[in-house]
Structures are given as C-alpha cells and as structure tokens.
C-alpha positions, 0 to 999 in steps of 0.5 A: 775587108769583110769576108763574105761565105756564100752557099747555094743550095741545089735540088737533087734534079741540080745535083744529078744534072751536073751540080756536084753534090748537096751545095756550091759555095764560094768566099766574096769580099763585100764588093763582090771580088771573089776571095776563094773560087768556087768549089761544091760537095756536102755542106759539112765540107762547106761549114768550116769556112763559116769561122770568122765570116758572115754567111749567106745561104741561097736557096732554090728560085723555084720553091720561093715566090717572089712578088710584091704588094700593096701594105699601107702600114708601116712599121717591120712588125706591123707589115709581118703582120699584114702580109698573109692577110695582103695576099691571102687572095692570090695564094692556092695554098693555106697561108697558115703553112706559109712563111712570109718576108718583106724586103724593100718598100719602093717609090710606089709604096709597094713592098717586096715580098717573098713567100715560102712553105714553112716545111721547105723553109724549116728543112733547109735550116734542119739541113744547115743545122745538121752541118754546123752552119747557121747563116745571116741570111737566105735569100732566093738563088733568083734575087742575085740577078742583078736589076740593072738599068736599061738591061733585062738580065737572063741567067741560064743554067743547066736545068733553070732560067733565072730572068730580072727585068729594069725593076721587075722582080726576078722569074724563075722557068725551067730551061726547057720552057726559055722560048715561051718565057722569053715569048712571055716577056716580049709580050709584056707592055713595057711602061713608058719613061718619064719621057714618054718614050717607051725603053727599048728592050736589050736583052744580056744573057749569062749562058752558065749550061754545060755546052751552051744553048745554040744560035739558032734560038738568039737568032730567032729572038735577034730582030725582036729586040734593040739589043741581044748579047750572050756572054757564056759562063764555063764556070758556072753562074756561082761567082756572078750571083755571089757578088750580086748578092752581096752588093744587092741584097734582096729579101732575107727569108730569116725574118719573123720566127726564123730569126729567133732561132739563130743564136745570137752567136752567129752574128758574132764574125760581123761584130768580133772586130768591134767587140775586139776594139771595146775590150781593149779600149776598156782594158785600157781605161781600168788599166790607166785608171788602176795605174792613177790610184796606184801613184796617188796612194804613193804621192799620199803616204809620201805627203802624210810623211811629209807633213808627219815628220814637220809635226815631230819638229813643230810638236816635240814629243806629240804622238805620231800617230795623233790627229794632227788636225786636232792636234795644231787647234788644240794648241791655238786654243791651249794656254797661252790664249791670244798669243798662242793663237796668234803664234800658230796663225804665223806658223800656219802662215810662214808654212803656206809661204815656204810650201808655194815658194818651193812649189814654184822652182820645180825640182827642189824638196824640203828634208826638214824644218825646225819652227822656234819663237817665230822663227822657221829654219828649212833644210832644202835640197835643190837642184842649183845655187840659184833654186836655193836663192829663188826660193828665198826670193819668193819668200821674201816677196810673198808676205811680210818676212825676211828670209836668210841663205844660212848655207848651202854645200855641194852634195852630188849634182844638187845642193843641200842648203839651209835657210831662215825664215822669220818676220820682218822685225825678227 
C-alpha cells in the first residue's frame, strides 16, 4: 500500500512552546495507520523519508484563510480566474499579494477556498526547497479536522484551537481565547435538518496540550450542549491530523503558479510502480516480438533450402543461386511447347500433392526427391511404419495418382523410406 509522508510545519512561537524544532512529520499508509511514529527536528532530518513516498506538507491554520464562495463558472482554470474578483470585496489586503485555491464545489454550488500572502507561501516552498523536499501537496494544519457528521470537532494544542463544525469549514483561535470561540460557536444559529428539527450540538475534544486544560472550563460548557466528551492526546495532535489528511483531503495550496514549480519528478514515487509495470511489460513484447523474427529467419533460410535443394534434382545443372520463380516459367515456356507446359503444371501439381500429404502427419520430413518422366520419387524420414503408409495413403486420396512404399529401413527411432509417386496410368 501506498506510503504517505506527512510534515507539519510549525511557527517559532510552536517551536519554543513545546514543538521541537523547525517541523513534525510522520509516515501513514493511505487509510490513515500510522507506519513510522512521529518524530520532529529540522526538515533536513525530515527529507530523506520523502524517497519512494508521496509527500504532504501542512502549514500553520493561522496564516491561511479558509472559507468558501459563491463562483458561477465552472471549469479549474475558469474559477482560478474568478476567485480574486469573488472575494476582492471581503479581504483588507491587495489580492495582487494574495495567492488563491479552490477545493470542493458542494451541494449549494459554493466552492471551497483557501487564501494565503504569496510571500508566506513562497517562503515555506524556499524552506522545503532548501532541505531537498519538494511536496504533492500543502494544505492548511486545520483542514486535517475531520468533518464528522452529528459532531463538532475541537483540536487543542499548546498554543492554538483548531475547531470544524458537521460541514462548516475549520477555525483556527489561539488557545487562550477558547472560551470566547467556544462562546462564539454556541451562539451560532445551527441550521435545521431536513426534518426541521434543529441538531443537537455534541461537542469532542482532542486535548493534544502539555498538561491538558482543566474540568472546570468543560464543565462550564456541560449544560450548554447535548453532549461533551474530551479525549487527551499525550502524544500530540500529529498522528490523528495525518490519517485525516490523507483520507479527507482539503484544499491543495499548490495550484496555479505553484504547481509549475514542482518538477514533474516529484510525482515520480506515486507513479514509479506503474511506470515500473510498462517497462516491463514492453520489454516483454520487443523481446517476444525479436524472439518471432529470430525463429522465422530460421524456418525461412531452412524452407529456401529446402526448396533449393528440390530445384538441384528438378534442374540438374541450374544455377543455385537463380531466380527459381523465373527458372520453372522459363521452362514451361521453353521448348517443347504444350508438353513441357503440361509436364511442369504435373510437376507443380504432384509437389503441392506430396507437400499437404507430409504436413499432415506431423513430424515426418522430406530429405530428398528426384522428379523424372512423370515420375516423382521422395526420400522421407518418419517417425513410424504407419506416418510412412499415411503418407502415401494421403497421397493417393488426394488427386489423380498412384503412390508406391519402394522401402523403408529402421534408422534410429524413426524410419527412413523411400516412396514413388506417379500418375494413375503410369
């Protein structure tokens, strides 16, 4: 199964607070199980697990803006185009400066999005770059909160709160302001079902801090909604936002400009198996096809050997190495006129004759023949006593001619016989 190496990038505040070093990163098949536990330091220490995997950076939830909009076009490019324009209204900052993704279009035709300063998006490639990693895809640390059904998710950690409504898009707050986003969301109409009836609202938390928050902040929340459940994370949010990444993607920031300056090589671990498989698939056909030309070379000298040496005995004293085609219409147009020309049509004829008898049993082979007044006498070497009789028996049931055994002797496993053929009169 696939490999996937996921790295999360985190800010020097992260860093200091707890987060060792420059990123995290650990290794997840693509249902999300972990495959190498999670471990952090510089990406240089990162970089060489990239070899044979597909590689999925996640940056800071703070520096992206996660929303989504309304584009009436349709079409990747077409709304690339359209979504500076579609938010041009609701940004404080230049759009010029701004980098812009789009992720899913969803049932009310609105398109995810995902905004970002092109200068924090070009120093995070410059950082990635500099260690040799060159990623498949970045996405936003908060899209690898699950959007689970009937559950609002809340990940904690030691200096951010990452929190997805059922189909909302993720929130990113620092920890110290969890009560007012909590008391935010709470506030929040909740649209009904399609029922009518309004969702409860069951809340699970992923306590991922240092030394986890205390009871007294969930139970002040206790009787404010259906459900509460808070599950602690001792090692770290790392291993539950890798498997939901990977089985959830959210939007790839590499899109637009920033996916020309991936070399294709970097898709390279995602198609190396398959690229693998094609080589050796058409290694097998030029080496099969070169094997078919190799053995009808063989069978083609040995047929023009065949049919050179039956010229020596049809043509005593004829050039071997004459056009034998011209040769046999030569004679059938020489002298003697209509008898010669009926004499090579038998010839032709009694040839074709013997030539099916012999294909047809098999193994036996012609190893000479001598073609006089009419009359056509073959050397054959046959496996049996009974190839040599079906061979004359085909002979004679085949056309107009009388075919005689004159003998046949034991040479090896096989026998080597002798046979006459002629016409019917002869």
């Amino acid at each position: 199964m696939t490999e996937i190496l996921v790295i999360r990038l985190v800010t020097d505040d992260t860093a200091r607070a707890g987060g060792a070093g420059q990123a995290e990163w650990a290794v997840v098949d693509g249902t999300g199980a972990c495959v190498l536990a999670p471990a952090a330091g510089s990406l240089s220490d990162a970089a060489p697990l990239c070899a044979g995997r597909r590689t999925v950076v996640l940056v800071p939830a703070a520096r992206v803006l996660r929303t989504r909009v309304d584009v009436p076009v349709k079409g990747a490019s077409r709304i690339a185009q359209a979504l500076p324009f579609a938010l041009e209204d609701l940004l404080a900052e230049d759009v010029d400066e701004l980098h812009f993704a789009a992720g899913t279009r969803y049932a009310d035709e609105q398109v995810a999005v995902a905004v970002v300063r092109r200068e924090r998006m070009d120093a995070w490639l410059a950082q990635l770059s500099a260690a040799g990693i060159q990623p498949q895809a970045i996405h936003a640390d908060s899209d690898a909160v699950l959007d689970v059904a009937g559950n609002t998710i809340l990940v904690l950690e030691q200096q951010h709160a990452l929190l997805r409504d059922p189909g909302g898009d993720p929130v990113v707050s620092e920890l110290d302001s969890l009560e007012g986003l909590l008391d935010l969301w709470l506030a929040q109409p909740r649209p009904p079902a399609t029922d009518g009836a309004v969702p409860p609202r069951n809340l699970q938390v992923y306590d991922a801090t240092v030394d986890g928050l205390p009871n007294e902040l969930w139970e002040r929340f206790q009787d404010r909604v259906a459900s509460l459940e808070v599950r602690r994370l001792p090692d770290g949010a790392l291993l539950r936002l890798a498997a939901a990444i990977v089985t959830n993607p959210g939007v790839n920031l590499l899109q637009g400009e920033y996916v020309s300056r991936n070399s294709m090589g970097s898709y390279w671990p995602r198609w190396r198996l398959a690229a693998a498989l094609v080589a050796t698939l058409a290694g097998a056909i030029v080496a099969t096809a070169g094997a078919d030309a190799w053995r009808l070379r063989r069978e083609s000298a040995a047929l023009e050997s065949d049919i050179r040496q039956a010229a020596s005995f049809t043509f005593p004293g004829a050039d071997p190495g004459a056009n034998l085609r011209a040769l046999v219409n030569a004679r059938l147009q020489g002298d003697g006129g209509a008898a010669a020309g009926a004499a090579g049509r038998q010839f032709l004829d009694t040839m074709r004759t013997v030539a099916v008898a012999v294909a047809k049993t098999g193994n036996a082979r012609i190893e000479g023949l001598n073609y006089r007044a009419g009359v056509l006498e073959l050397q054959v070497r046959a496996p049996s006593a009974e190839a040599l009789d079906t061979i004359r028996k085909f002979v004679v049931e085949a056309g107009n001619l009388k075919a005689d055994i004159q003998s046949s002797n034991a040479v090896g496993d096989e026998i080597q016989g002798r046979i006459r053929v002629a016409g019917a009169g002869a």
